[in-house]
C-alpha positions as CSV (number, residue, x, y, z in Angstrom):
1,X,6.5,-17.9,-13.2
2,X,10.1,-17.5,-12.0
3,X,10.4,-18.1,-8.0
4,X,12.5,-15.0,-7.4
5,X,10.6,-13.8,-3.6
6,X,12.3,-15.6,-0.6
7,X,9.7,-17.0,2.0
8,X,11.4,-16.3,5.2
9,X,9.2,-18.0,7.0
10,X,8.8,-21.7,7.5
11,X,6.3,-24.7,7.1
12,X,4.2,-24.0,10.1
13,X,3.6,-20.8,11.2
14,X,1.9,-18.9,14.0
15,X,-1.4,-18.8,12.3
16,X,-0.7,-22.4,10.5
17,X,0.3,-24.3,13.5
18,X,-1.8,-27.6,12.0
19,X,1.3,-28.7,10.2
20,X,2.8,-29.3,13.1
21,X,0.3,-31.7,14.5
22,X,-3.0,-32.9,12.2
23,X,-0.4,-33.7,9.3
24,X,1.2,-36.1,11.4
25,X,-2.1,-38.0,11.1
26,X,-1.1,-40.0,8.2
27,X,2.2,-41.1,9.8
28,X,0.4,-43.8,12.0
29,X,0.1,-45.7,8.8
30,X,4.0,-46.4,10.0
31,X,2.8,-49.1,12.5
32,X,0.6,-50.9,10.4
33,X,3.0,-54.2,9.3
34,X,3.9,-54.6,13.6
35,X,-0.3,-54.4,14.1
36,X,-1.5,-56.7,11.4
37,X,1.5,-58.7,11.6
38,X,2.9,-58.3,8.1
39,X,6.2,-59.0,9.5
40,X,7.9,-61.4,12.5
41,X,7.5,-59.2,15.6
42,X,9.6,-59.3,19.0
43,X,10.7,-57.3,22.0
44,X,13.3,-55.6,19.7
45,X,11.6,-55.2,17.0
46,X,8.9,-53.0,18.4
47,X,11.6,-50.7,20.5
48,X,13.3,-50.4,17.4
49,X,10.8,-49.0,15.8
50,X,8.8,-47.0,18.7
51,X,12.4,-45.5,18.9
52,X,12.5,-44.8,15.5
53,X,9.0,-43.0,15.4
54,X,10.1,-40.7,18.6
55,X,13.2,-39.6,16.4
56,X,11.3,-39.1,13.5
57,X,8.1,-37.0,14.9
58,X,11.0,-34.9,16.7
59,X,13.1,-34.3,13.2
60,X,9.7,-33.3,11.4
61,X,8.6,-30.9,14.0
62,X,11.7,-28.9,14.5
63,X,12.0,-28.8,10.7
64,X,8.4,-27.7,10.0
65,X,9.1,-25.0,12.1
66,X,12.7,-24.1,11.2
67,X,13.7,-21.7,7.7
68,X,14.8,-22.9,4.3
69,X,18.9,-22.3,5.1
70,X,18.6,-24.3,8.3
71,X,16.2,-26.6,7.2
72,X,18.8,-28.9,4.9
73,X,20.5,-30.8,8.4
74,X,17.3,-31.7,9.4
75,X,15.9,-33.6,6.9
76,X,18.8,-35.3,6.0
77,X,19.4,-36.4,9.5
78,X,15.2,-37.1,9.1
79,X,16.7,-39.6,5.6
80,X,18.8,-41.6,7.9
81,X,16.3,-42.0,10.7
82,X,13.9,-43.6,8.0
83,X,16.6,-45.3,6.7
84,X,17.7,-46.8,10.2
85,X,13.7,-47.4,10.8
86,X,13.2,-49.7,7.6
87,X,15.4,-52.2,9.5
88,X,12.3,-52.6,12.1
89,X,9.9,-52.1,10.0
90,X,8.7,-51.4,5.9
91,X,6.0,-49.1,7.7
92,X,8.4,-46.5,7.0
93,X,6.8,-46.2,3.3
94,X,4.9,-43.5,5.3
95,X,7.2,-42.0,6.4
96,X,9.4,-41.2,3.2
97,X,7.0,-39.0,1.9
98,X,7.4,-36.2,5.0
99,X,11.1,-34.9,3.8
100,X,9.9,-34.9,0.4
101,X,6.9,-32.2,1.2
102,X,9.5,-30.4,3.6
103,X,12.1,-30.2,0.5
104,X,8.9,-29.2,-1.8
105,X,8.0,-26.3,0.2
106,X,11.4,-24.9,1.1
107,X,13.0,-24.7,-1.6
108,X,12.9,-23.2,-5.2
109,X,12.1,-26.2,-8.0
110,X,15.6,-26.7,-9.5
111,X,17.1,-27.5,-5.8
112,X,14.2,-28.9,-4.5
113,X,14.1,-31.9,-7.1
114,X,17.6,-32.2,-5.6
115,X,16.2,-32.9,-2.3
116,X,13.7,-35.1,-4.6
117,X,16.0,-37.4,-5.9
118,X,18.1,-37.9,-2.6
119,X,14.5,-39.0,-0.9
120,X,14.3,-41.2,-3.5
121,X,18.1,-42.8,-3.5
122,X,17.2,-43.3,0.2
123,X,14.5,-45.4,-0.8
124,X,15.9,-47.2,-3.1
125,X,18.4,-48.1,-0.8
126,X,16.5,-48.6,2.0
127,X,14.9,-51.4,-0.3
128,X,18.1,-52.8,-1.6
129,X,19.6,-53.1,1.9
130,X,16.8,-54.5,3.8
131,X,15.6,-56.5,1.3
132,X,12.1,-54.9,0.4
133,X,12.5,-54.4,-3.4
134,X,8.7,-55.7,-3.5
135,X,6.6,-53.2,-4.8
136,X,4.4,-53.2,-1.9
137,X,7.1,-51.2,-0.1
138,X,8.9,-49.4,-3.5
139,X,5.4,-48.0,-5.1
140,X,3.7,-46.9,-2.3
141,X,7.2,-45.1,-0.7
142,X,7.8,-43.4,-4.0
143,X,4.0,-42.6,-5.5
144,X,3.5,-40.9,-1.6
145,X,7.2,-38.7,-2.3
146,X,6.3,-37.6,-5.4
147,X,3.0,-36.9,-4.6
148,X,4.2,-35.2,-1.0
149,X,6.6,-33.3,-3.0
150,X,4.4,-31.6,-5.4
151,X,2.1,-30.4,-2.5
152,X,4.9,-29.1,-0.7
153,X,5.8,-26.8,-4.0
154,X,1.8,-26.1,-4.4
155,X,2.2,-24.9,-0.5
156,X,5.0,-23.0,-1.7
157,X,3.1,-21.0,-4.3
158,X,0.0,-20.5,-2.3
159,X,2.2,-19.2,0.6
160,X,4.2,-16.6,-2.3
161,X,0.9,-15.6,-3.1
162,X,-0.3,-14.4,-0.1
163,X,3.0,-12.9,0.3
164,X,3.0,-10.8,-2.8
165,X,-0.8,-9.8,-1.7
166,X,0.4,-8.4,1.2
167,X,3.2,-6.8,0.1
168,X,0.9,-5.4,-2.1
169,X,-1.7,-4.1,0.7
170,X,1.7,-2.8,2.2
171,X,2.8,-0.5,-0.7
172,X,-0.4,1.1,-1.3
173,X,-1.0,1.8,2.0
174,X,2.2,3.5,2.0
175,X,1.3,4.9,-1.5
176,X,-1.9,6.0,-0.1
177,X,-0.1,7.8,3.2
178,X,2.2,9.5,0.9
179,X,-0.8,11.0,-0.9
180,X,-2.9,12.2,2.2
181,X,0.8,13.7,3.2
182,X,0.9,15.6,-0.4
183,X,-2.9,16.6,-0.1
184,X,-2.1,17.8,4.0
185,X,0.8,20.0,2.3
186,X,-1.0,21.5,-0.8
187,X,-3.9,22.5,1.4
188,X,-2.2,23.9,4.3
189,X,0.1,25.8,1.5
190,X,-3.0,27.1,-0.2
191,X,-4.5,27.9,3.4
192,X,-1.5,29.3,5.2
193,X,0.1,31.3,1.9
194,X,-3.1,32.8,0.9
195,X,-4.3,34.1,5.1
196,X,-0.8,35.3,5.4
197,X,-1.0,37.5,2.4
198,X,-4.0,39.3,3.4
199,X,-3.0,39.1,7.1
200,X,0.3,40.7,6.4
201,X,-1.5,43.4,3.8
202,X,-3.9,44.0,6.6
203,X,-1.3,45.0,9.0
204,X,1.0,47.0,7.0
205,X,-2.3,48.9,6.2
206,X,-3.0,49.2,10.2
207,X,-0.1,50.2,11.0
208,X,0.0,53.5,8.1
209,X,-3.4,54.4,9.8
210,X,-1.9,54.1,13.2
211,X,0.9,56.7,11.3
212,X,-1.7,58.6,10.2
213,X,-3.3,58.8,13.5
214,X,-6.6,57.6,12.0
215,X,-6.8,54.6,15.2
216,X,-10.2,53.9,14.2
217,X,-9.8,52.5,11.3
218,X,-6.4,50.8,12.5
219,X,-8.3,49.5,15.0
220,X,-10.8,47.8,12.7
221,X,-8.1,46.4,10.7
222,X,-6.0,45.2,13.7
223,X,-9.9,43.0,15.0
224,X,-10.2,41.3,10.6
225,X,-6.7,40.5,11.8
226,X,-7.3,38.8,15.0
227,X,-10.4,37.2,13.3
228,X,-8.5,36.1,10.2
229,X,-6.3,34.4,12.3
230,X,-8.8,32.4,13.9
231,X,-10.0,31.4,10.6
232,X,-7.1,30.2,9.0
233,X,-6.4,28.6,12.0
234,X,-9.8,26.6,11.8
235,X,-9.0,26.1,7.8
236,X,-5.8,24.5,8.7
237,X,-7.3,22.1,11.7
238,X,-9.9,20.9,8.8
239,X,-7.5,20.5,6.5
240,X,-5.0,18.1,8.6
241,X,-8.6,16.2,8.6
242,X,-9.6,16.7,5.4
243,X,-13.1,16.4,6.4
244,X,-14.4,20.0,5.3
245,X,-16.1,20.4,2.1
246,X,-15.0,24.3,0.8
247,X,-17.8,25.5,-1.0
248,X,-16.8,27.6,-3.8
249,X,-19.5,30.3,-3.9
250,X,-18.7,31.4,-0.6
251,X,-14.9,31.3,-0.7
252,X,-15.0,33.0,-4.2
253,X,-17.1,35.8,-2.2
254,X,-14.2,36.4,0.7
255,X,-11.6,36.2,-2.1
256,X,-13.4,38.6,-4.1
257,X,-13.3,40.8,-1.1
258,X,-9.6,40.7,-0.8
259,X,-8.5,40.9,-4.1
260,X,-10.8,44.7,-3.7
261,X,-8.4,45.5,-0.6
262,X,-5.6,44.9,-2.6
263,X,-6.6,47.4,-4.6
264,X,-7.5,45.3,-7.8
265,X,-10.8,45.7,-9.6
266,X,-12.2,42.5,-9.5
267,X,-15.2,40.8,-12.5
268,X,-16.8,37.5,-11.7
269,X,-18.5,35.4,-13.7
270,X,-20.0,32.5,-12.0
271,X,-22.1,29.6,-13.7
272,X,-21.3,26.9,-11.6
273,X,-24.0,24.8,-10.3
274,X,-24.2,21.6,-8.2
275,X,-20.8,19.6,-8.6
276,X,-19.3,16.6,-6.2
277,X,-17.5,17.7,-3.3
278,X,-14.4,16.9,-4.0
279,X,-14.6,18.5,-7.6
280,X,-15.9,21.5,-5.8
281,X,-13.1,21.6,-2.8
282,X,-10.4,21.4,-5.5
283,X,-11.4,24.3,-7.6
284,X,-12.1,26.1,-4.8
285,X,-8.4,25.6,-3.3
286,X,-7.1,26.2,-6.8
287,X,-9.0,29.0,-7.2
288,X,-7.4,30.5,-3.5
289,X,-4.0,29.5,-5.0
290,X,-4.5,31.5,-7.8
291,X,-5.3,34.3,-5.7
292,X,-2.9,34.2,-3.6
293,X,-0.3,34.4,-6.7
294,X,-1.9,38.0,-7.7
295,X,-1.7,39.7,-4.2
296,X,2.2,38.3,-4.1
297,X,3.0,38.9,-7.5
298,X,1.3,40.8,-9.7
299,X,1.6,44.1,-11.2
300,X,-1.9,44.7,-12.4
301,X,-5.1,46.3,-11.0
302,X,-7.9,44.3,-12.9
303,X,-8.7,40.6,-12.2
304,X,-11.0,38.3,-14.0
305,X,-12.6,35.6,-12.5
306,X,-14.9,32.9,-14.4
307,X,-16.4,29.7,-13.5
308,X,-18.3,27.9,-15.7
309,X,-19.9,24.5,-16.6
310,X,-19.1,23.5,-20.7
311,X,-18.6,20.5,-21.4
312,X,-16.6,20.0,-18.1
313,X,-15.8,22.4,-14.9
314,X,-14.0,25.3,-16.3
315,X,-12.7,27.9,-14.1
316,X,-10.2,30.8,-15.5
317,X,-8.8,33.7,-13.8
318,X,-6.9,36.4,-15.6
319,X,-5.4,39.6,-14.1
320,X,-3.3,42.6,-16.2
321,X,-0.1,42.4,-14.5
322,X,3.2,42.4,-17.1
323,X,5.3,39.1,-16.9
324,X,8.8,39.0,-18.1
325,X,9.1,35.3,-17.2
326,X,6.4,33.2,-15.5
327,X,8.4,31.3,-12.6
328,X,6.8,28.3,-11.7
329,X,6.9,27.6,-7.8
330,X,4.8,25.4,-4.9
331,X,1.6,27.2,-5.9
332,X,1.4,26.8,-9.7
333,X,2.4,22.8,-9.2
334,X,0.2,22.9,-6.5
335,X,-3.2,23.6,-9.1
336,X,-1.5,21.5,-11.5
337,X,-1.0,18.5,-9.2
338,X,-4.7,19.1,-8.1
339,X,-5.9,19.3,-11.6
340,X,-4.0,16.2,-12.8
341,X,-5.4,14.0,-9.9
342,X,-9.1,15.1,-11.8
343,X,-8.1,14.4,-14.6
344,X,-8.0,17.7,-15.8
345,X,-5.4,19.8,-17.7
346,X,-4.1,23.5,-16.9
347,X,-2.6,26.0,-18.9
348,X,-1.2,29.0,-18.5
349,X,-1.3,32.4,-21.1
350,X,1.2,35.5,-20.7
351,X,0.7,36.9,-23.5
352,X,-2.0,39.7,-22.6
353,X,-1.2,39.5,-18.8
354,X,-1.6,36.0,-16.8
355,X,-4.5,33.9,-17.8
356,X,-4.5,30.8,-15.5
357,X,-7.4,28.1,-17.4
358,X,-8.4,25.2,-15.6
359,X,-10.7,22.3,-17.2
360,X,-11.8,19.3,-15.6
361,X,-13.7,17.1,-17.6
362,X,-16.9,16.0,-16.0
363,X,-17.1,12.4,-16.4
364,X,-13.4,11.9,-15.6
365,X,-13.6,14.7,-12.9
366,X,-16.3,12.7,-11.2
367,X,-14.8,9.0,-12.2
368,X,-11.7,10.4,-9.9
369,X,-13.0,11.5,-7.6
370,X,-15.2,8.5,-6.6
371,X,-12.3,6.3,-7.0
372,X,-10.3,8.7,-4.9
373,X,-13.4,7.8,-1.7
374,X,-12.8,11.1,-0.3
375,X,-16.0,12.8,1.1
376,X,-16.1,16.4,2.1
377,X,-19.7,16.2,3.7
């Protein structure tokens, strides 16, 4: 797979701080020769290379903690130290390895094996110059750089990973926050439109009684107002939360009710049993939608209204009103938007009136809506 995402971030990291320290475990090997006395020791000798070590510990640390593009100075500067330090002492076979797993895990493979094959020039000159071309210094140096190396491009990958996951987690939270912003809107659209309709019907018919001087009845009309209005104000609150289950029976009841005050004749059919909660929230918001789209917009006076259960949740509503041309605005993509995210299909007849038919499968219907988690208990 093609190394395309950029790390940012380098070898050790807030919440991988050990490579810091407990890697540095294997560079005591470094002072092996001086304590078994593989090599002539003296005064100089072990300066040299305690010198050497102290530069070396303080070149790895600030490079495991410093980024790929300022990362290159480092190690090369790390190169010469091990260089210098093979004058003291072959111990610095242990040491090699270090700038190899740095250049591993900083960099993509082509200019990594780059960094590879100067670790390994420095070796070989280290050798060559200080006279250690035995392979008790060349094979472990290079077996522990090539070895070193490939961990640092398996870190590499394994960091990427966790990368991508996250980035991952990232965008479907966001995806996820852009849907509960979509399902806020649709269901304060289908809230809000369809109150205002029969608030505003309910107030232009007040105010002809108050013409009419019959104050009683305006009176009434003026308190379903006021108490409308404290419902949709409820309705709104629980849908910002989208913890209310809207049970469709009921709601089919109080629309029912206002299509008769808006002076439509109104014939239900309803042979819709137990259903999940979400399946039943969504018809019942499409339903209200639908609704809403007759007291703003039709012409008719009769309105059908069937819910049924074949082979799925069907629910179709038909009213008598003439259509020229059937424009589709936030309420119709509304239902269908709702009806998609079921798994369902709409379609829409103008041919005797407006027939609005809504299906949602029942397996897929209830698939989705599991998969969805949302509980309106």
């Amino acid at each position: 797979m093609k190394d395309t995402i950029r790390l940012n971030q380098s070898l050790a990291t807030s919440n991988k701080s050990y490579w810091s320290w407990i890697s540095l475990t294997f560079s005591s090997f470094y002072f092996l020769p001086l304590v078994f006395g593989l090599q002539p020791v003296s005064l100089t000798i072990v300066v040299g290379a305690l010198v050497t070590y102290v530069a070396f510990l303080w070149l790895y640390l600030k490079a495991s903690k410093t980024q790929a593009e300022r990362v290159t100075p480092l190690l090369l500067t790390m190169l010469i130290v091990c260089f210098v330090g093979t004058a003291f002492t072959p111990g610095t076979q242990a040491l090699f390895g270090y700038a190899s797993f740095i250049f591993g895990f900083n960099f993509v493979f082509k200019t990594a094996v780059k960094g590879l094959f100067l670790v390994v020039a420095t070796i070989l000159l280290s050798a060559w110059w200080f006279d250690f071309l035995a392979m008790f210094f060349l094979a472990p140096s290079l077996i522990i750089s090539l070895g070193l190396f490939f961990f640092g491009q398996a870190e590499r990958k394994d960091r990427k990973h966790q990368l991508e996951q996250q980035r991952s987690a990232e965008k479907i939270e966001q995806l996820a926050t852009i849907a509960e912003r979509e399902r806020i809107a649709r269901d304060l659209h289908d809230v809000i439109g369809h109150a205002l309709s029969s608030i505003a019907l309910k107030a232009e018919l007040a105010e002809k009684l108050i013409s009419a001087n019959k104050t009683e009845r305006a009176a009434l009309e003026v308190n379903e107002v006021a108490q409308l209005s404290r419902t949709v104000l409820a309705e709104v609150r629980e849908a910002v939360s989208g913890l209310k289950q809207k049970k469709l029976s009921h709601h089919l009841t109080q629309l029912v009710e206002r299509l008769d005050q808006g002076g439509f004749a109104v014939d239900v059919d309803q042979r819709l049993n137990d259903m999940p909660a979400l399946v039943e929230t969504q018809l019942t918001l499409m339903l209200t939608e639908a609704v809403t789209n007759i007291l703003r917009h039709s012409t008719g006076n009769q309105v059908s209204i069937k819910t049924v259960f074949d082979n799925g949740y069907r629910l179709t509503i038909k009213d008598n009103g003439e259509v020229k041309q059937l424009a589709w605005g936030n309420g119709l993509n509304g239902i269908q938007e709702r009806c998609l995210e079921l798994g369902g299909e709409m379609v829409v007849n103008t041919d005797d009136g407006v027939e609005l038919a809504i299906l949602l499968p029942e397996r897929l219907a209830q698939q989705n809506a599991a998969q969805r988690g949302i509980s309106h208990d």
